[in-house]
N, C-alpha and C positions, 0 to 999 in steps of 0.2 A: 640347754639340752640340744643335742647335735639331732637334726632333723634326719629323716630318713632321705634316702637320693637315692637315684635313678639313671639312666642311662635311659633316651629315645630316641629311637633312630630314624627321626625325622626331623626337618627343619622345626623349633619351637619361637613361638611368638606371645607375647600377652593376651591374655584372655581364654577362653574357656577351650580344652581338652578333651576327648576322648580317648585314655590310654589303650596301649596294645594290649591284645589279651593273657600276653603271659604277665605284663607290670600288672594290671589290673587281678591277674589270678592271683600272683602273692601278694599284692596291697588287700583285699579282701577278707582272702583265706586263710594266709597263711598269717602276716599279719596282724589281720583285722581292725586294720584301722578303720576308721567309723569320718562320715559327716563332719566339718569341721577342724579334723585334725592336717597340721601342715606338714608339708613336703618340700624336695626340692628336684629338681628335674635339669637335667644337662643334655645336649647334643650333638656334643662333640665341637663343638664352634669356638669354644673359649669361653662360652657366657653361661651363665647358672640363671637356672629361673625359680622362684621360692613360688610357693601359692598355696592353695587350704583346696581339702576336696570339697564338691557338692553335688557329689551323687557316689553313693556304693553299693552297688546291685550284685545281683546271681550273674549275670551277662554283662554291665558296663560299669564303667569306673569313671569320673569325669572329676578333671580339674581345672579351677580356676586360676591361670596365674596372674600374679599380682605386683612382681618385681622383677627384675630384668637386672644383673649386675657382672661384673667381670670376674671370669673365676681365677683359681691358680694360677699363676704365671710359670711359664713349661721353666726346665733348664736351660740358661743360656749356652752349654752345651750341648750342639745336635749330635746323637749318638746315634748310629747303625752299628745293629748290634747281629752279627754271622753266626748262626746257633747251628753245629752239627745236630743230625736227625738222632735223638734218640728215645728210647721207649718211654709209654706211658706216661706215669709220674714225672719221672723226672723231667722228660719236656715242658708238660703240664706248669713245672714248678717253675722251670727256668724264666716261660714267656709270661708267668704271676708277677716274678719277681723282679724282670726286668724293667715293666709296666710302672710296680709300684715307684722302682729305683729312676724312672722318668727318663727313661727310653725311647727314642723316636720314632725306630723301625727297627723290623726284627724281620731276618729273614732264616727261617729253616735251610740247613746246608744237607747237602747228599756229597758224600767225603768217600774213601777208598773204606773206610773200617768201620761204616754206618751199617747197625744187626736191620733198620729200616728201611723198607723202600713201599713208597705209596704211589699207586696210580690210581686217575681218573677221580672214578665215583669214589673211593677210599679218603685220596686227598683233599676232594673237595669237602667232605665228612669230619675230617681232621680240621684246615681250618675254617672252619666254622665254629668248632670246639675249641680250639685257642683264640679265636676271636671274643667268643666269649668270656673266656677267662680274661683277656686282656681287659672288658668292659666290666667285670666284677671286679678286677682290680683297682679299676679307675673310679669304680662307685666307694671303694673301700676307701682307696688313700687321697680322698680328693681333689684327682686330676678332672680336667673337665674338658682337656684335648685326646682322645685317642691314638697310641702308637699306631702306625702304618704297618700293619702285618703282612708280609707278602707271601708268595704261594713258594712252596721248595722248589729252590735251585741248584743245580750240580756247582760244585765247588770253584771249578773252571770260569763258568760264567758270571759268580758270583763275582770272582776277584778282577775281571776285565769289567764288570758294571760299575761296582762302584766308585763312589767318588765320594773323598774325604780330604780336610788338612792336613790329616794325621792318622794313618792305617797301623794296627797291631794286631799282630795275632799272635799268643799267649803259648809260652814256650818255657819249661822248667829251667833252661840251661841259656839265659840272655841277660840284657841291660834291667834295671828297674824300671819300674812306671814310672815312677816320678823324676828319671832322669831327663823328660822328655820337655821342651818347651809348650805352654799352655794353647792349643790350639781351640778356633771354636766351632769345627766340627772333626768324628773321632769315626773309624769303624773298628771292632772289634771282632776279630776272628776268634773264634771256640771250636774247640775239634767235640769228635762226640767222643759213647762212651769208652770205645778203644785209643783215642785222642786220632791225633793227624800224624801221619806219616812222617820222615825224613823226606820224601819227596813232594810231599803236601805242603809243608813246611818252606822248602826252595822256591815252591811254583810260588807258592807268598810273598815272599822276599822278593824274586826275581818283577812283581807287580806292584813294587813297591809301599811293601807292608816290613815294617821292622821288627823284631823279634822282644817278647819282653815279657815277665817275668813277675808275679806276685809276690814270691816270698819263699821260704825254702822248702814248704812241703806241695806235693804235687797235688791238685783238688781235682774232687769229681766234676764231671761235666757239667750237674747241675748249682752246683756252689760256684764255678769260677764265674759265670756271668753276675755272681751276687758280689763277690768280691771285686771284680774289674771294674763294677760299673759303681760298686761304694768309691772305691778309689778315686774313679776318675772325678766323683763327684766333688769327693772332698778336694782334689787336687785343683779343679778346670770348671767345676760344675756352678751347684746351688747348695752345699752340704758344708 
């Protein structure tokens, strides 16, 4: 039986724990696990730690761990993955699923045809909430490294930041993906939900990103980082 897991956002070592109080509010309550029963607990660092509770309170949760082992191994492809801004859901879905798909950084884009624009207190509101979601990802498909989520960048500064072996941003009317030799790091451009301009598109190119192309139908903004990032997997990845 697949143990229950965690995500704790503190260094974790052998022996005995007092959980944070929201792990400890659903291990409890919601739950209700009992005295006894085992878990497994990660930190982001690569390594899983398995152990049994020994104490479950109204106020504290505490556990014992008891093994110390190496978790998943990430994809040997590093992926940066350029997500235009867009609503709700569908963001929500995209930075789920690029998480699951073993993605390594994800950075929110602010593009000319983004319906969003976040400041301050708002943005910092927002990731936090996809941060989250990335760490329920990671407890779901278990990863036991966390993607690097970065704060939204304007378009411009994106494509002058990064750095890749092999840059794409995804274009209905270009070469195939698999035309490309196997690099072992990728960034991926996605426009949002009005997609990217014919000028967004040049400034790409002109930054040395090639143009390329999934297959013959045009996908929503939240599907194409599912399909890109299958792709590459199977192609360059761990898939």
């Amino acid at each position: 039986m697949r143990l229950s897991r965690f995500f704790i956002d503190a260094p974790l070592a052998l022996g005995r724990h007092a959980l944070p109080e929201a792990q400890a509010h659903y291990i409890g309550r919601v739950l209700r696990l009992a005295v006894g029963d085992s878990l497994q607990l990660f930190d982001g660092s690569g390594q899983e730690f398995v152990g049994e509770l020994v104490e479950v309170g109204k106020k504290s949760v505490q556990v014992e761990l008891r093994e110390e082992r190496p978790g998943l191994a990430e994809s040997p492809l590093r992926i940066h993955l350029g997500q235009g801004l867009s609503r709700g859901e569908r963001m929500d879905w995209a930075i789920q699923k690029a998480t699951e798909l073993g993605v390594t950084e994800i950075t929110p884009l602010v593009s000319e045809r983004c319906e969003v624009r976040l400041k301050d207190e708002r943005a910092d509101k927002r990731l936090a909430h996809w941060r989250q979601i990335a760490i329920s990802a990671c407890e779901q498909c278990g990863r036991s490294v966390l993607p690097t989520l970065h704060a939204p960048v304007v378009l411009a500064d994106w494509l002058a930041q990064t750095e890749a072996e092999l840059k794409l941003v995804l274009h209905p009317v270009a070469e195939a993906l698999a035309s490309h030799s196997r690099p072992q790091s990728l960034a991926f451009l996605i426009g949002p939900e009005g997609g990217l301009s014919a000028a967004e598109v040049q400034q790409a190119q002109r930054a040395g990103y090639h143009a390329a192309r999934l297959g013959p139908r045009v996908l929503r903004t939240e599907t194409a980082p599912v399909v890109a990032l299958s792709v590459a997997q199977q192609l360059w990845g761990d898939f």
